[in-house]
Structures are given as C-alpha cells and as structure tokens.
Residue frames as a rotation matrix with the C-alpha (Angstrom) as fourth column:
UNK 1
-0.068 -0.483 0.873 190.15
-0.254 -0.838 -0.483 96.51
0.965 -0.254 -0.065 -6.94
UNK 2
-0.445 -0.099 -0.890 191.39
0.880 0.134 -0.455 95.44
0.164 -0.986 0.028 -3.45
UNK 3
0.745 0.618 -0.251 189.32
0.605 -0.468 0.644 97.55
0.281 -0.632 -0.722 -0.24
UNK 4
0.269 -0.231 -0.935 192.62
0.529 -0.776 0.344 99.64
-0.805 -0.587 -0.087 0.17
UNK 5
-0.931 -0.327 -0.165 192.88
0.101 -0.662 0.743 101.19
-0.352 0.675 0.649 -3.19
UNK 6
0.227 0.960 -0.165 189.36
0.889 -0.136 0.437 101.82
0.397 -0.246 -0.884 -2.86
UNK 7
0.716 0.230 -0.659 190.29
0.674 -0.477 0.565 104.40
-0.184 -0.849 -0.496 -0.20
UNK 8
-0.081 -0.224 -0.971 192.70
-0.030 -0.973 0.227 106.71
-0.996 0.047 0.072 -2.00
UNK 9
0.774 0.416 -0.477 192.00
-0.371 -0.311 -0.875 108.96
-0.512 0.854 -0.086 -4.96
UNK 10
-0.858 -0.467 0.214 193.13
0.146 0.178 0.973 107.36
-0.493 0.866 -0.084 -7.96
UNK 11
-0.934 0.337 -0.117 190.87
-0.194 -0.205 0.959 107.69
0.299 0.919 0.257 -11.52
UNK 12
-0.207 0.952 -0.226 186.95
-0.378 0.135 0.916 107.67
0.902 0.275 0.332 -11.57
UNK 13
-0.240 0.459 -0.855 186.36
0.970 0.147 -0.193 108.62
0.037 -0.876 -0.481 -7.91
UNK 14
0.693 0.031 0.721 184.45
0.019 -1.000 0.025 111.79
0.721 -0.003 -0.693 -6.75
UNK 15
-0.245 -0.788 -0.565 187.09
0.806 0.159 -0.570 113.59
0.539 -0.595 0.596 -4.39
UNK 16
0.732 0.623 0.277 185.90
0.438 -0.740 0.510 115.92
0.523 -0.252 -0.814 -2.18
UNK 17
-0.181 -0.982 0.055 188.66
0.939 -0.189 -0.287 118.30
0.292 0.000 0.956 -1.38
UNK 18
0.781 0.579 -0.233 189.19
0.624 -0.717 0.311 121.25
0.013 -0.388 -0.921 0.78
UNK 19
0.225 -0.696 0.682 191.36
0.910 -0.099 -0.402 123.51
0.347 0.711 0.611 -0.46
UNK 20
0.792 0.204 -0.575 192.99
0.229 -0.973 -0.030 127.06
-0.565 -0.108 -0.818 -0.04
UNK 21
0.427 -0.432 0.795 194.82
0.721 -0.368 -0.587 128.71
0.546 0.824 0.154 -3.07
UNK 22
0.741 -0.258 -0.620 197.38
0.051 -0.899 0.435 131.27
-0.669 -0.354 -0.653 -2.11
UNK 23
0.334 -0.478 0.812 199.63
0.873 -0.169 -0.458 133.32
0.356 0.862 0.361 -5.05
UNK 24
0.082 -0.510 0.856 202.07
0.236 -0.825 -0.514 135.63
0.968 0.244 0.053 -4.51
UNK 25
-0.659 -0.171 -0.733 201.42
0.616 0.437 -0.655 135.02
0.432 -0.883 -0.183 -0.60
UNK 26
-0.642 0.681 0.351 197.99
-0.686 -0.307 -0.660 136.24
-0.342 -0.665 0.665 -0.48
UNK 27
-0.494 0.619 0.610 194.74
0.273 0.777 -0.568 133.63
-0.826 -0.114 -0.552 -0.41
UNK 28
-0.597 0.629 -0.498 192.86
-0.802 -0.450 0.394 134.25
0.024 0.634 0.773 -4.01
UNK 29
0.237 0.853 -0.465 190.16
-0.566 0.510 0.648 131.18
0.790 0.109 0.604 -3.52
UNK 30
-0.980 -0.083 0.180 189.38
-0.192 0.614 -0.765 128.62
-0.047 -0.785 -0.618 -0.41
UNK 31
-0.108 0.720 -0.686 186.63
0.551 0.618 0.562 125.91
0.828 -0.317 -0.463 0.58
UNK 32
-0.873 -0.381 -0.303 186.82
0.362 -0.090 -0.928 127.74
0.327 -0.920 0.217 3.89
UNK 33
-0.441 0.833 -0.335 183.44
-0.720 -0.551 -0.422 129.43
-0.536 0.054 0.842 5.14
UNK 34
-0.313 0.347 -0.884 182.30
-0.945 -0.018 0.327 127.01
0.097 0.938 0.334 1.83
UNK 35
0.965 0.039 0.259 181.75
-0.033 0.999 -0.028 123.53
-0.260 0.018 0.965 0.62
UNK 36
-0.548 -0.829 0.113 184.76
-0.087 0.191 0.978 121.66
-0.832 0.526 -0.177 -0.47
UNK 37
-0.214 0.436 -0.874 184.67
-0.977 -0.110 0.184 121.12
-0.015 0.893 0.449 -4.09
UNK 38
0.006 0.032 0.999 183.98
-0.039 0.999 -0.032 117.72
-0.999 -0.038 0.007 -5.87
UNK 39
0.518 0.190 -0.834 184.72
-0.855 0.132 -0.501 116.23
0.015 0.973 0.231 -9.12
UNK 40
0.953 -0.142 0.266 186.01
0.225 0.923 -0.312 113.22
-0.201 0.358 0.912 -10.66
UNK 41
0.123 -0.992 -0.013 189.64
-0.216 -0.039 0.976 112.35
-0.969 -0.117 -0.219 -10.56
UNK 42
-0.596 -0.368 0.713 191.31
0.576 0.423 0.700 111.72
-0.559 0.828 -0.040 -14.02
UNK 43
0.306 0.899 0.313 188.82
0.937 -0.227 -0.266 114.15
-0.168 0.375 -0.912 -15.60
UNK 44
-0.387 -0.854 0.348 190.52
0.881 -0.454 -0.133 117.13
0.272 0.255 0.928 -15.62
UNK 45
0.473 0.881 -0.021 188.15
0.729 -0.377 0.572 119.09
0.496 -0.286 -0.820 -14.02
UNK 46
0.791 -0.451 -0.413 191.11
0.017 -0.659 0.752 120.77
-0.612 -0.602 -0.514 -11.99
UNK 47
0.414 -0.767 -0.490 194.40
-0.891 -0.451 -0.047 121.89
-0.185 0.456 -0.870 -12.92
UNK 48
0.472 -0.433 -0.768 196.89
0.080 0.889 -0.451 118.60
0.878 0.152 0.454 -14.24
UNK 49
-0.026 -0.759 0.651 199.04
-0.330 -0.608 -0.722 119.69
0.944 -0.234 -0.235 -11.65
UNK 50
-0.204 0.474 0.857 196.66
-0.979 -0.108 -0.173 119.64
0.011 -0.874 0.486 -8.46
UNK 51
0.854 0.436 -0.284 194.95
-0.482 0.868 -0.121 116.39
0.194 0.240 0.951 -10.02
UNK 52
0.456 -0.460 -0.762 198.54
0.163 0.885 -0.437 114.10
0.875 0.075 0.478 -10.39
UNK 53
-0.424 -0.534 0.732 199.54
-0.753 -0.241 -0.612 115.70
0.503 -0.810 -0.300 -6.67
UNK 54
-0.048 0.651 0.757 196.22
-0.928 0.252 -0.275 114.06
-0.370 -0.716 0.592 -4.94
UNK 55
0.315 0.033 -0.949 196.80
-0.545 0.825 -0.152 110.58
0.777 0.565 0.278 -6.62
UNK 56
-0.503 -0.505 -0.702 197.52
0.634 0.337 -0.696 107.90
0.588 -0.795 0.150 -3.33
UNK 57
-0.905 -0.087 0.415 195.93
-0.286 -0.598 -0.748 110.37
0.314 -0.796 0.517 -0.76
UNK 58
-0.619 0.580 -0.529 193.52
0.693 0.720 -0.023 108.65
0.368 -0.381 -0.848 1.54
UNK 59
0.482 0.483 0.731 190.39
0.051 -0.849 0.527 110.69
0.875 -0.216 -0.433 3.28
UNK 60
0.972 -0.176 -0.157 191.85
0.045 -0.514 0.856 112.88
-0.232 -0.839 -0.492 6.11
UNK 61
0.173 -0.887 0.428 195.00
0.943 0.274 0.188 113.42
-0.284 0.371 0.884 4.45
UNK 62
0.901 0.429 -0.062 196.19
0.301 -0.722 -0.622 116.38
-0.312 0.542 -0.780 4.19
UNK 63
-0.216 -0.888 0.405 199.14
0.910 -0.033 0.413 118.17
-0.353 0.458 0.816 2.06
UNK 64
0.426 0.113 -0.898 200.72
-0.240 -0.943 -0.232 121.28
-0.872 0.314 -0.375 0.94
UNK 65
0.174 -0.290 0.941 201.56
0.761 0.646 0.058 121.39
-0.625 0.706 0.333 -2.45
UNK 66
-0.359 -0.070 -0.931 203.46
-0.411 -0.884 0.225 124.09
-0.838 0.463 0.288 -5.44
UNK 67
0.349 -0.155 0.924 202.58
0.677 0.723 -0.134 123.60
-0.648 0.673 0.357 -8.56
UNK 68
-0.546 -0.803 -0.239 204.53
0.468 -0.529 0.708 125.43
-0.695 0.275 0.665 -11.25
UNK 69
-0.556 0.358 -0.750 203.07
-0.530 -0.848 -0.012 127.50
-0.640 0.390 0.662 -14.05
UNK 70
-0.524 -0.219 -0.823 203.14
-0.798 0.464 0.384 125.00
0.298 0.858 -0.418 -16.71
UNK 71
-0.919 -0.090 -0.383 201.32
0.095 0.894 -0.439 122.88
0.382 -0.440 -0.813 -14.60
UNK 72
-0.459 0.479 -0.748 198.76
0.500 -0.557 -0.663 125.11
-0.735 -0.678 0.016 -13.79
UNK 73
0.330 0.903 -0.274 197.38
0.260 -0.366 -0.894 127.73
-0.907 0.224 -0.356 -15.61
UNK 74
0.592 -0.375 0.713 200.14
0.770 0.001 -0.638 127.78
0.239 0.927 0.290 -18.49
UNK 75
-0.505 -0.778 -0.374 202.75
0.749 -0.611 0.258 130.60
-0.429 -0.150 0.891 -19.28
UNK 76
0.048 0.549 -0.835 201.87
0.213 -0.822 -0.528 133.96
-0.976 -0.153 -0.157 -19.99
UNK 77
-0.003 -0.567 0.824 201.26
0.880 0.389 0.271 133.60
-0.474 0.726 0.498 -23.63
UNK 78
-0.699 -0.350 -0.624 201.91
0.123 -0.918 0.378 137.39
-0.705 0.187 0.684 -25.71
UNK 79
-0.922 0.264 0.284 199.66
0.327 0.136 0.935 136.26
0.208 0.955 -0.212 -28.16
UNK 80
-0.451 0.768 -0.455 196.96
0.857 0.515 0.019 137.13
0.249 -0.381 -0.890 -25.97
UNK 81
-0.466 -0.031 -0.884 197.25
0.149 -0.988 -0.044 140.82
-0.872 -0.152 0.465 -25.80
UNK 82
-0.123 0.505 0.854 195.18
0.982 -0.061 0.177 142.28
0.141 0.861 -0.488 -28.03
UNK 83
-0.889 -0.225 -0.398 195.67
0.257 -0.966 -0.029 146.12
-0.378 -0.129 0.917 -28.63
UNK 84
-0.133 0.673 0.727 192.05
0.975 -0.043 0.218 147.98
0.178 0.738 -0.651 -29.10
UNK 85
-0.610 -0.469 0.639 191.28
0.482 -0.859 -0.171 151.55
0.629 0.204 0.750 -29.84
UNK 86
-0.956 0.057 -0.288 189.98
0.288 -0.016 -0.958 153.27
-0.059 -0.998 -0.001 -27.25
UNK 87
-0.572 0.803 -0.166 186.87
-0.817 -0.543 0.193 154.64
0.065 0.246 0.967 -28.99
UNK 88
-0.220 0.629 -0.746 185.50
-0.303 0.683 0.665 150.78
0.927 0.373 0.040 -29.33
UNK 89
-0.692 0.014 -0.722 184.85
0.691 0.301 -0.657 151.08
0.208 -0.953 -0.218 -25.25
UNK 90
0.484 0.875 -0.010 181.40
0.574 -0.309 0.759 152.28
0.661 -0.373 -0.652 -23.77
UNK 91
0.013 -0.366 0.930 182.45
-0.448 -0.834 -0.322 155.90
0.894 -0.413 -0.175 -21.71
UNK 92
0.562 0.201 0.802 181.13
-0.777 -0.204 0.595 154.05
0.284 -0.958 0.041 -18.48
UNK 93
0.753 -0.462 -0.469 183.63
0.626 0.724 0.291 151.52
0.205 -0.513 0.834 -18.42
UNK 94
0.721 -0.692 0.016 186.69
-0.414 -0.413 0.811 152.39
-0.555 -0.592 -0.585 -16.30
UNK 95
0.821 -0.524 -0.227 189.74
0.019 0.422 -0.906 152.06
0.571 0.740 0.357 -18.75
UNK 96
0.426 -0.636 0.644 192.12
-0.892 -0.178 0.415 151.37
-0.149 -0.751 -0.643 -15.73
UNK 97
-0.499 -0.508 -0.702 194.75
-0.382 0.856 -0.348 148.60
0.778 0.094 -0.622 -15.83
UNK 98
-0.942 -0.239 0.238 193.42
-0.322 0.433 -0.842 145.53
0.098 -0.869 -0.485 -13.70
UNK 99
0.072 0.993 -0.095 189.76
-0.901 0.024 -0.432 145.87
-0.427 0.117 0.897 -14.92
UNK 100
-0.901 -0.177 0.396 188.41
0.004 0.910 0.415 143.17
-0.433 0.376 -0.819 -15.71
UNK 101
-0.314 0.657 -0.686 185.74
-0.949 -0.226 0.218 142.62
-0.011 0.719 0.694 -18.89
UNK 102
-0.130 0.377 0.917 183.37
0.426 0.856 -0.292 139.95
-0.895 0.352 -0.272 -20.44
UNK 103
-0.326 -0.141 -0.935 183.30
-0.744 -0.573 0.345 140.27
-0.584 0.808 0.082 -24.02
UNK 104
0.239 0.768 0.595 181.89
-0.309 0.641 -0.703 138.96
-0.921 -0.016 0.390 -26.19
UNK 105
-0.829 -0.544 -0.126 183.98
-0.025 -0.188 0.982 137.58
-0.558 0.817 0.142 -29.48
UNK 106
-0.648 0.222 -0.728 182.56
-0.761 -0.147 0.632 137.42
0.033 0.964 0.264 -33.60
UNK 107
-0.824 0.176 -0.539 180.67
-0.125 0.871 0.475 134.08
0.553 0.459 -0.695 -32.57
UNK 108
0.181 0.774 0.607 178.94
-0.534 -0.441 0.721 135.25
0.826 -0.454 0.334 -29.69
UNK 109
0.315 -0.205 -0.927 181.21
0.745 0.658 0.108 133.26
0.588 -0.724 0.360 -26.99
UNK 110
0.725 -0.527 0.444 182.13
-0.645 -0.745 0.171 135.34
0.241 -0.410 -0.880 -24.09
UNK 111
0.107 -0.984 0.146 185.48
0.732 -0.022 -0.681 135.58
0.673 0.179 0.717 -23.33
UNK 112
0.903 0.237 -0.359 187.44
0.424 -0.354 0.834 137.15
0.070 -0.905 -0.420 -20.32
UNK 113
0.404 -0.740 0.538 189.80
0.541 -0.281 -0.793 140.24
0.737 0.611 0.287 -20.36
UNK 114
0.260 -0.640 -0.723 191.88
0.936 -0.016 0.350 142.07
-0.236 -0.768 0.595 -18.28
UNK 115
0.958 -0.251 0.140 192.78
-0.105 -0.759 -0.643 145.79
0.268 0.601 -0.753 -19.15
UNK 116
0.680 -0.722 -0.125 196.28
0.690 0.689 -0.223 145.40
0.247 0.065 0.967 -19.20
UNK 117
-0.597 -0.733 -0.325 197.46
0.559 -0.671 0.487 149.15
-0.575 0.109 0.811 -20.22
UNK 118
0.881 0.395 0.260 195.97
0.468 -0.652 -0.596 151.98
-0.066 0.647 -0.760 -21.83
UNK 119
-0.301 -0.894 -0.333 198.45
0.530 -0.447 0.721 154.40
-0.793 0.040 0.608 -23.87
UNK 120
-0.948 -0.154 -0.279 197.53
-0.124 -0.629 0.767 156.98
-0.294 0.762 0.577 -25.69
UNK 121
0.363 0.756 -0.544 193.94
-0.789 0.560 0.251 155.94
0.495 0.338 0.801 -28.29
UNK 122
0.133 0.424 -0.896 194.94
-0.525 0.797 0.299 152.38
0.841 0.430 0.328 -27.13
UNK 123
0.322 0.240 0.916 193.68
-0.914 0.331 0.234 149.61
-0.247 -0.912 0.326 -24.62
UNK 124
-0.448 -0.670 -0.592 195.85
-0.785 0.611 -0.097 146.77
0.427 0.421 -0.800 -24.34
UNK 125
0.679 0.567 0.467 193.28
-0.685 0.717 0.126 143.92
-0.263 -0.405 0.875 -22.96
UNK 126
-0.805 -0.591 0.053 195.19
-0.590 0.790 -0.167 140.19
0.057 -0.166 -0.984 -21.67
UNK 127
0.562 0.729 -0.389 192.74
-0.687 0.674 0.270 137.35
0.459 0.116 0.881 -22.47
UNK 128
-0.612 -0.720 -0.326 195.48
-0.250 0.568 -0.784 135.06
0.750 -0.399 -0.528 -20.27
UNK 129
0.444 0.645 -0.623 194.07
0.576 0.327 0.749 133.49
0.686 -0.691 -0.227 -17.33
UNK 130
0.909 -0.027 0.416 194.38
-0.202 -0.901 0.384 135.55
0.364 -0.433 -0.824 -14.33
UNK 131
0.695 -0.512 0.505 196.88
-0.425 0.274 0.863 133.19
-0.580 -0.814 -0.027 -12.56
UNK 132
0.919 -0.376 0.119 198.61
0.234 0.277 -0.932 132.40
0.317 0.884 0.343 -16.00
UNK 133
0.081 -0.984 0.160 202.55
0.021 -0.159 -0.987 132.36
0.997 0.083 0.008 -15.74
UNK 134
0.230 0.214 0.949 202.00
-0.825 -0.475 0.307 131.97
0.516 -0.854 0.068 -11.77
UNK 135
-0.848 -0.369 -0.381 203.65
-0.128 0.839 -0.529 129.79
0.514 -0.400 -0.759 -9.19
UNK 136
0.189 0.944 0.272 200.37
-0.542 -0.130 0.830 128.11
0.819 -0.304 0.487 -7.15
UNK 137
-0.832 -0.305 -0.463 200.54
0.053 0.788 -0.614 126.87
0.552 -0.535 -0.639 -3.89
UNK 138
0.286 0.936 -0.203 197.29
-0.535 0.332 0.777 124.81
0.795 -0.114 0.596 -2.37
UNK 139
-0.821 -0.142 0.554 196.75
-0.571 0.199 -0.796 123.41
0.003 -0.970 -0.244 1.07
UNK 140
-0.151 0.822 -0.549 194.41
-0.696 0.306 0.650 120.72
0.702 0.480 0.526 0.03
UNK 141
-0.691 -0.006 0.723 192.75
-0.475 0.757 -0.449 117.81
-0.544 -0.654 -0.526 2.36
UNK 142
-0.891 0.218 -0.399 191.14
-0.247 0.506 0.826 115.17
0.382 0.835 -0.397 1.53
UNK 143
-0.317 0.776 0.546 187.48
-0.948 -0.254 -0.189 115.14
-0.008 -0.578 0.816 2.59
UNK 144
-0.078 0.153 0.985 186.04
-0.471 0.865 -0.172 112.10
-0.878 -0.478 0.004 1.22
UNK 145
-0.777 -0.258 -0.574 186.43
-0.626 0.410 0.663 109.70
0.064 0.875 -0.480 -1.92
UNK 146
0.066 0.862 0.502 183.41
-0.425 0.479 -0.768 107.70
-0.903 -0.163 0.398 -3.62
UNK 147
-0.548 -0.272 0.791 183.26
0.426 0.723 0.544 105.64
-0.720 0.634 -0.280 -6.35
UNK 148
-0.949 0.108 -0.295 181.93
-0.306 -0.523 0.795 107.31
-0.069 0.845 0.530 -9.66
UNK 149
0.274 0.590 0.759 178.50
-0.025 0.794 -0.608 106.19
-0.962 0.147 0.232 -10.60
UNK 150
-0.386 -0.103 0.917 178.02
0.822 0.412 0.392 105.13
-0.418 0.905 -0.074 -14.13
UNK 151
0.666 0.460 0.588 175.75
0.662 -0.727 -0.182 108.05
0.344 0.510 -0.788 -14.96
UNK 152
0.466 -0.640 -0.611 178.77
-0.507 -0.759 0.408 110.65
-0.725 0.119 -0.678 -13.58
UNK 153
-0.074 -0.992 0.107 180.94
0.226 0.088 0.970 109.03
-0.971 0.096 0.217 -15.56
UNK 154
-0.248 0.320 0.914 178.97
0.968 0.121 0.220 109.02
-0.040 0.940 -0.340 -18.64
UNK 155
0.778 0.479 0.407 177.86
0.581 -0.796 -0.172 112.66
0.241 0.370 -0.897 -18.10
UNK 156
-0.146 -0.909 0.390 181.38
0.548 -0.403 -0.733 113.67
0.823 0.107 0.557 -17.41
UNK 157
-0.442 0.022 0.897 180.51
-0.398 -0.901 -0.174 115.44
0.804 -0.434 0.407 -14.08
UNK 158
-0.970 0.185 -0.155 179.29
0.228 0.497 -0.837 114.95
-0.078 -0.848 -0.524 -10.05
UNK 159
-0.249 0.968 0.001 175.70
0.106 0.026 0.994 114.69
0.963 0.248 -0.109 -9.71
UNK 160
-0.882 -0.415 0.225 175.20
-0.112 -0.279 -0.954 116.37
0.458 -0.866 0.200 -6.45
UNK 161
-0.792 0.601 -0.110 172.21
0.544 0.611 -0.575 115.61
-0.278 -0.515 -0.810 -3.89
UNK 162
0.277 0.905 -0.321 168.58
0.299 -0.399 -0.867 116.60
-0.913 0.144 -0.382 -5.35
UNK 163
-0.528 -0.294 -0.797 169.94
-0.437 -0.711 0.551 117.68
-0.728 0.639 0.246 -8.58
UNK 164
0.579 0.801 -0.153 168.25
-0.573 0.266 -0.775 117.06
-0.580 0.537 0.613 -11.67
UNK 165
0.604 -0.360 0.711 169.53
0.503 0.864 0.010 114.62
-0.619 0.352 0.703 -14.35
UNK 166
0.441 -0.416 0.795 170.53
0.695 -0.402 -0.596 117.35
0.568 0.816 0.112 -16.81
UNK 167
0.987 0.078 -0.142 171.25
0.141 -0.844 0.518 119.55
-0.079 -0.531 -0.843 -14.06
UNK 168
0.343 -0.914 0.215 174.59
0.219 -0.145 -0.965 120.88
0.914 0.378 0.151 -13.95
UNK 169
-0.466 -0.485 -0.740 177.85
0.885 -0.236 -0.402 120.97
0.020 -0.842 0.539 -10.89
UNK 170
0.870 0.472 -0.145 177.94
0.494 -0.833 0.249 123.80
-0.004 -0.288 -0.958 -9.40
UNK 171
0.237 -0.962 -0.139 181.78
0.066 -0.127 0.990 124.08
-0.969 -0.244 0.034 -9.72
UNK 172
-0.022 0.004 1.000 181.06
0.975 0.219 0.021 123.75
-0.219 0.976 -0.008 -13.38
C-alpha cells in the first residue's frame, strides 16, 4: 500500500469521524459538545450508506452527504407493527403514541418499541427503527484515519486508550 492510500479511509482503518445527523430538518444525533465516533471501515459498524460515502476521504475532509432510506435504516417494514391488548401494559406506563418501550421478547432479548396508536383495548407498538423509511442527511469530517491493529481486527471492534482487552467500544 503506497503512503497516499494510507491517508484516506478505505477498508480496515479506524476512522474517526465527526458527524451531525439531521432528519426531517431537525439535528437527532452529533459529535458536537462529544467525541467523534470511531470504528473500522468495511465493518459495518455504521450505516452501508454513510460507510461507501467516506471511502477516498482524506483527514480534514469534510462533506455533506443524503443517504436514502434503503441505504440507511431500511423501509418502514408493516410487519413490524404488532397489535397488543391494552390490559398486557403496567397502568404506569403512558399509552401515548411516540412512547417509547424496552421489552423484552419469549427469549429474554430486549427489543425496542414505539407506541404507534392506541384504539380502543388495543396498542399498536412499531419495532422499526426510529429513522426507518427516512431520508438522512450527515455533515461528516474526517478527523483522523489509523491503520487497524491485528487485535481490532480480530475482535471486530476499536480498542480505545486504557481499555481492557475484553473491554468493549463505547459506540458499541
């Protein structure tokens, strides 16, 4: 690998990447105030979308970018509604559209819902991601770009300063 393709993100580099998310023209998430994130390119760690935008971008680079639904967080898929009777809901939750639950399915994985509607006995709960069927547009810079080590690559994840070996990202 030649010393300038070193220097922009292509596969099995960390990218450090400041970012600001805005939907529907308002800001839902930003590095700002924050760290940027970091993760390994080609890893899917981010959306496909975001990931095959920042391919070629050198550090200090920056770019706006849409990315389309399908590209992102998927289409809204109907199957995901799930109609339950209101009696199978604890009095102190708020059965208002827009809540938002952790639940817990038959295996004991939790799982994240939306109240969608309530009509009548029933609560219609969206297990979609929030940003599902959404256009996304990101204001991303590059911060700075390192080679993988061998042990991120093998543990599928950045290994951030002081962390333990097993330790886990924080972005994880």
């Amino acid at each position: 690998m030649t010393e300038n393709e070193k220097n922009v993100v292509q596969d099995g580099q960390v990218v450090t990447l400041a970012y600001t998310l805005t939907v529907d023209g308002e800001i839902v998430d930003s590095s700002e105030g924050n760290q940027p994130i970091q993760f390994i390119q080609g890893k899917r760690h981010i959306i496909i979308g975001l990931e095959n935008e920042l391919y070629g971008m050198a550090v200090g680079d920056k770019k706006d970018v849409v990315i389309k639904p399908e590209d992102g967080y998927g289409e809204v898929d109907t199957d995901n509604f799930v109609d339950v009777p209101r009696d199978q809901f604890p009095e102190q939750i708020p059965l208002d559209p827009g809540v938002e639950l952790e639940l817990t399915d038959q295996n004991g994985e939790l799982m994240d819902a939306r109240i969608a509607s309530v009509e009548g006995d029933t609560v219609r709960l969206d297990f979609n991601h929030p940003l599902a069927g959404k256009e996304l547009h990101f204001s991303v810079a590059v911060v700075d770009l390192r080679d993988a080590s061998d042990e991120e690559m093998e543990h599928g994840h950045v290994h951030g300063d002081g962390e333990e070996e097993d330790g886990e990202d924080a972005e994880e």
